[in-house]
KEKEGU-256714 format. One record per residue (C-alpha): y, x, z. Coordinates in steps of 0.25 Angstrom, whole numbers, plus 5000, padded with zeros to 4 digits. Each point is the difference from the previous one (the first is absolute). Layout:
% residues N
+------+------+------+
|   yy |   xx |   zz |
+------+------+------+
|    Y |    X |    Z |
...
+------+------+------+
***
This chain:
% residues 226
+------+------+------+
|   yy |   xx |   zz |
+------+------+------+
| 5000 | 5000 | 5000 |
| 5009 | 5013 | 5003 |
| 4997 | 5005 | 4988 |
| 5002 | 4988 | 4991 |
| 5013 | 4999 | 5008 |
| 5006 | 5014 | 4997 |
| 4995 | 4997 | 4985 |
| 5009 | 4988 | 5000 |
| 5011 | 5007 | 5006 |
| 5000 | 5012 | 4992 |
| 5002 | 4991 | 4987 |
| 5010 | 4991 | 5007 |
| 5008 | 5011 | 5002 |
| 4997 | 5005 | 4986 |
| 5004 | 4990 | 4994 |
| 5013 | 4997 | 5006 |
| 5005 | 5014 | 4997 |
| 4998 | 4999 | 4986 |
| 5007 | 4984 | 5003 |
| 5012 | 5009 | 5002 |
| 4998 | 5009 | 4989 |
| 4998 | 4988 | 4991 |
| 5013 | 4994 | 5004 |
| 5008 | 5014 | 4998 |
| 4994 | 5002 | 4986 |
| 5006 | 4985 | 4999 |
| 5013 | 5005 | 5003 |
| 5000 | 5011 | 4992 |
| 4999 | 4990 | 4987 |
| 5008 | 4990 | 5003 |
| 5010 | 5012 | 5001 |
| 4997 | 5003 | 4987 |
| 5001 | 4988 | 4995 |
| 5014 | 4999 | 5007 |
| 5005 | 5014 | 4993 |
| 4995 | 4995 | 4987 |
| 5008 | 4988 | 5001 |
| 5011 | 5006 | 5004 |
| 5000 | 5011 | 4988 |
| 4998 | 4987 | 4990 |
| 5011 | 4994 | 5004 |
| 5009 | 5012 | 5002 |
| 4997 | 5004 | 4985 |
| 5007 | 4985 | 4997 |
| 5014 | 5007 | 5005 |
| 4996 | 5015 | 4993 |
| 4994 | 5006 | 5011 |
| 4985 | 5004 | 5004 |
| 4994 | 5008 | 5011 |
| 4992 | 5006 | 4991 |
| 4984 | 5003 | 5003 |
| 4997 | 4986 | 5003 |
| 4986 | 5002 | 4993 |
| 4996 | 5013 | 5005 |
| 5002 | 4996 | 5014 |
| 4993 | 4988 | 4998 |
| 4987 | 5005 | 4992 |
| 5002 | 5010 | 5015 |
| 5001 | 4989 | 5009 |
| 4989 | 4991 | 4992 |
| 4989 | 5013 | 5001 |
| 5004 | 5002 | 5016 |
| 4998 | 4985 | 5002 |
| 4987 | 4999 | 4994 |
| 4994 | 5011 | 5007 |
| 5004 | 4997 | 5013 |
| 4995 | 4986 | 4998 |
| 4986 | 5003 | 4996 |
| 4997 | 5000 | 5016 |
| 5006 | 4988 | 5003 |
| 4992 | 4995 | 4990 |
| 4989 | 5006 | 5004 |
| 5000 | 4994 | 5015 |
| 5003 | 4987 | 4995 |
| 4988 | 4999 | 4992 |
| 5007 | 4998 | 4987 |
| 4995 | 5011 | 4991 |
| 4993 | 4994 | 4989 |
| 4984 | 4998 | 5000 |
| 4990 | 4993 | 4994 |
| 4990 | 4995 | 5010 |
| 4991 | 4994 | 4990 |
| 4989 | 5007 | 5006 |
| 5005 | 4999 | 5015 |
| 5003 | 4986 | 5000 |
| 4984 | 4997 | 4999 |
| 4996 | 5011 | 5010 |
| 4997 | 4998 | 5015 |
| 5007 | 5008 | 5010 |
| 4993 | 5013 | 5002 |
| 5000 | 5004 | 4985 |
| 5014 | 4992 | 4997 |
| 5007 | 5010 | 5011 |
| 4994 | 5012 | 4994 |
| 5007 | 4997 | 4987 |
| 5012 | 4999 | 5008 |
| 4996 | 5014 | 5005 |
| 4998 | 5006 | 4985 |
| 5014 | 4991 | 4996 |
| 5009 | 5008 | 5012 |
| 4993 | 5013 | 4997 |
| 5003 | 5000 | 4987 |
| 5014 | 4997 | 5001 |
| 5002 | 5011 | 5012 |
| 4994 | 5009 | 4990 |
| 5009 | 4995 | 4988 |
| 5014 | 5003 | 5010 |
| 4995 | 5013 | 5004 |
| 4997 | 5006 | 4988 |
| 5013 | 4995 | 4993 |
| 5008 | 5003 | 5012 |
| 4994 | 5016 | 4999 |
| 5004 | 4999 | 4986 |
| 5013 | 4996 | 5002 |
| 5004 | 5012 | 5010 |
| 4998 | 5008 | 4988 |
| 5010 | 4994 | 4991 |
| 5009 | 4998 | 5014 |
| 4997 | 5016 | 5004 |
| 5002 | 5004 | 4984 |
| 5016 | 4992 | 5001 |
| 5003 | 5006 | 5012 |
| 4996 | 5014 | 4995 |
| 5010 | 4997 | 4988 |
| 5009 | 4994 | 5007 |
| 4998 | 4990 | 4988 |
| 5011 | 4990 | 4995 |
| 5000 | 4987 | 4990 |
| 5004 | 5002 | 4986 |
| 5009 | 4989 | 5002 |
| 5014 | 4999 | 5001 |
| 5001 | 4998 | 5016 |
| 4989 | 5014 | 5002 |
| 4995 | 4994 | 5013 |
| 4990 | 5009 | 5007 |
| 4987 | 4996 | 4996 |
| 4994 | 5004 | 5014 |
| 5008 | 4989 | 5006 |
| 4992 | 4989 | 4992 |
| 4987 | 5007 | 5000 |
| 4999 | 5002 | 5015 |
| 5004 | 4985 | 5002 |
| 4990 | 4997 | 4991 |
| 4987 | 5010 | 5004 |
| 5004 | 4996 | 5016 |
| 4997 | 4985 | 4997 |
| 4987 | 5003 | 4993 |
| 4995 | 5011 | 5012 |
| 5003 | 4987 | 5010 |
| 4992 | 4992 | 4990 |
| 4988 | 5011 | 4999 |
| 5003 | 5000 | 5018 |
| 4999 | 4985 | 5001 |
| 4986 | 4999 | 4991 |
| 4994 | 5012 | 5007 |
| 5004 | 4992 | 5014 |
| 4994 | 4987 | 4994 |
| 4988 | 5008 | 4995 |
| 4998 | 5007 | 5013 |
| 5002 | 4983 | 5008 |
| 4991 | 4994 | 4991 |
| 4988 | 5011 | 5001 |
| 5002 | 4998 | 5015 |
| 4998 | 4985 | 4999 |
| 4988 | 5003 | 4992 |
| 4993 | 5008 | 5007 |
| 5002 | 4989 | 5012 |
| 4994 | 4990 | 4990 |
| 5015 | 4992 | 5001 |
| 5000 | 4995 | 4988 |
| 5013 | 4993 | 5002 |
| 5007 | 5011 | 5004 |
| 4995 | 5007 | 4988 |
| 5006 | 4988 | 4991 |
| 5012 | 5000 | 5007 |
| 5002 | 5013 | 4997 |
| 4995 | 5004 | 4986 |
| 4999 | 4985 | 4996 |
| 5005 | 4988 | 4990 |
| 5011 | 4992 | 5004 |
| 4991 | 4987 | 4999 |
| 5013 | 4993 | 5002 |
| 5004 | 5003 | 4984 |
| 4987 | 4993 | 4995 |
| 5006 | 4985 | 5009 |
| 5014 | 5002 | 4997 |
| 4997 | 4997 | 4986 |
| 4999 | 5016 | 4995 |
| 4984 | 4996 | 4994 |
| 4995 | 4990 | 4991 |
| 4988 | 4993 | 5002 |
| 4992 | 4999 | 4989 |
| 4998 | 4984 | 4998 |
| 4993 | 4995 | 4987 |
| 5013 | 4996 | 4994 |
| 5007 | 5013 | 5004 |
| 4988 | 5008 | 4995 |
| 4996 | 4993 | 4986 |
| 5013 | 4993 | 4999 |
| 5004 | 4985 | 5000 |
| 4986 | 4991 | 4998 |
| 5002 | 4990 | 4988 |
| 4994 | 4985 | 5005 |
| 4990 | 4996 | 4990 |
| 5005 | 4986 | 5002 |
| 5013 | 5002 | 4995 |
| 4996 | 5005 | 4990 |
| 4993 | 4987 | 4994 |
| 5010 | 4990 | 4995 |
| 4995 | 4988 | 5009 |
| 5008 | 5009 | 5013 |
| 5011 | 5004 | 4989 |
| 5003 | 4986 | 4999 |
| 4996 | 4996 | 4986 |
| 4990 | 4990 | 4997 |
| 4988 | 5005 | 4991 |
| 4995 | 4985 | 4993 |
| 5016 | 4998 | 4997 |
| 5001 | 5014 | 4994 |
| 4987 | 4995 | 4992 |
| 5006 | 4987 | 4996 |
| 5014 | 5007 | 4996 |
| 4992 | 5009 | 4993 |
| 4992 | 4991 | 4991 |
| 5013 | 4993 | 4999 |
| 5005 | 5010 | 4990 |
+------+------+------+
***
C-alpha cells in the first residue's frame, strides 16, 4: 500500500511540474502571437520590428519540446491500442512497459544528439544568417533543455511503472505509462456500427414501388392505355 502510494505520488507530483511547464510554453506563444500582431499592424503605418518569423519559428521549436512531457504525463501521445484494448491486465501493462521505454529511449537518444549540435554552436559562437544575427545557442539551448526534461520525465515514468509491475499493480502501471480511456467517451473513437462500417443500409421496401407510393395495377392500366 506504501508502495502504491509513493508511486501515486511521484507522478502527482510529476505531472504538476510539467502543469507548469505546460502553462509557460503557453505564455510564450500567446506572446508571440502578440508581437506578430503588433509587427502586422505597425507595418500599416511604415513601421516593422523586423524578425517576426525567426522568432517565431524560435518560439514554436521551444514550445513544442517542452510540451512533449506534458504530454507525456497527461496520457496524450498518440497510440494505437488496437491490440491493447483486447488484452487482460497482465499483458495490457507490459505493452504500456514497452510504449514508455521506448519513448524514454526515443528523448534520450535525441537529447544526446542535440548536445552535439548545442556543443558545435557554442564552439563557433554561431549566429543566423539573418538580418537580426541572433546567437543561435540561445534557441538551441532552450530547445535541447526541453527535450533533456522530456527524456527525464519518460526515464522517471519508466522507472514508476516498472515499480508497479513488479508489484503486479497493474493500475498504477496504467496510470503511469497508459491510454487516456477518457479520449475514447468523450467522443475521440468511433465505434464501428454497421451503418458507420459498410455505409448507410438501402431498405428493400423502399425500393419497391407499392412503399414508394405508386400503385402497380394502375401503372398497368395506364400502360395498356397508351
Amino acid at each position: 500500500m506504501i508502495a502504491s502510494t509513493s508511486v501515486g505520488r511521484t507522478v502527482f507530483l510529476l505531472r504538476r511540474l510539467n502543469t507548469g511547464v505546460a502553462i509557460g510554453a503557453g505564455c510564450l506563444l500567446l506572446l508571440t502571437i502578440a508581437v506578430t500582431l503588433f509587427d502586422v499592424v505597425a507595418r500599416r503605418f511604415g513601421a516593422s520590428l523586423g524578425g517576426t518569423d525567426e522568432i517565431s519559428g524560435y518560439a514554436m521549436a521551444i514550445a513544442t519540446a517542452w510540451g512533449l512531457s506534458y504530454a507525456l504525463t497527461e496520457l496524450v501521445h498518440v497510440r494505437i491500442d488496437l491490440i491493447r484494448a483486447r488484452l487482460t491486465a497482465a499483458p495490457r501493462a507490459l505493452m504500456d512497459i514497452l510504449s514508455i521505454m521506448t519513448i524514454a529511449g526515443v528523448a534520450v537518444l535525441v537529447a544526446v544528439q542535440g548536445w552535439s549540435v548545442l556543443s558545435k554552436t557554442l564552439a563557433n559562437n554561431s549566429r543566423a544568417n539573418t538580418p537580426l544575427e541572433t546567437p543561435l545557442w540561445i534557441p538551441q539551448s532552450l530547445w535541447w533543455s526541453g527535450w533533456v526534461w522530456f527524456a527525464a520525465s519518460a526515464l522517471i515514468l519508466s522507472l514508476v511503472a516498472l515499480t508497479a509491475l513488479l508489484r503486479r499493480d497493474y493500475d498504477a502501471v496504467a496510470g503511469a505509462a497508459g491510454v487516456d480511456e477518457t479520449m475514447g467517451e468523450s467522443g475521440g473513437e468511433v465505434s464501428a456500427t454497421p451503418e458507420t462500417a459498410t455505409g448507410p443500409q438501402t431498405n428493400p421496401k423502399r425500393a419497391s414501388g407499392t412503399d414508394a407510393g405508386i400503385d402497380p395495377d394502375r401503372g398497368a392500366d395506364e400502360g395498356s392505355g397508351q
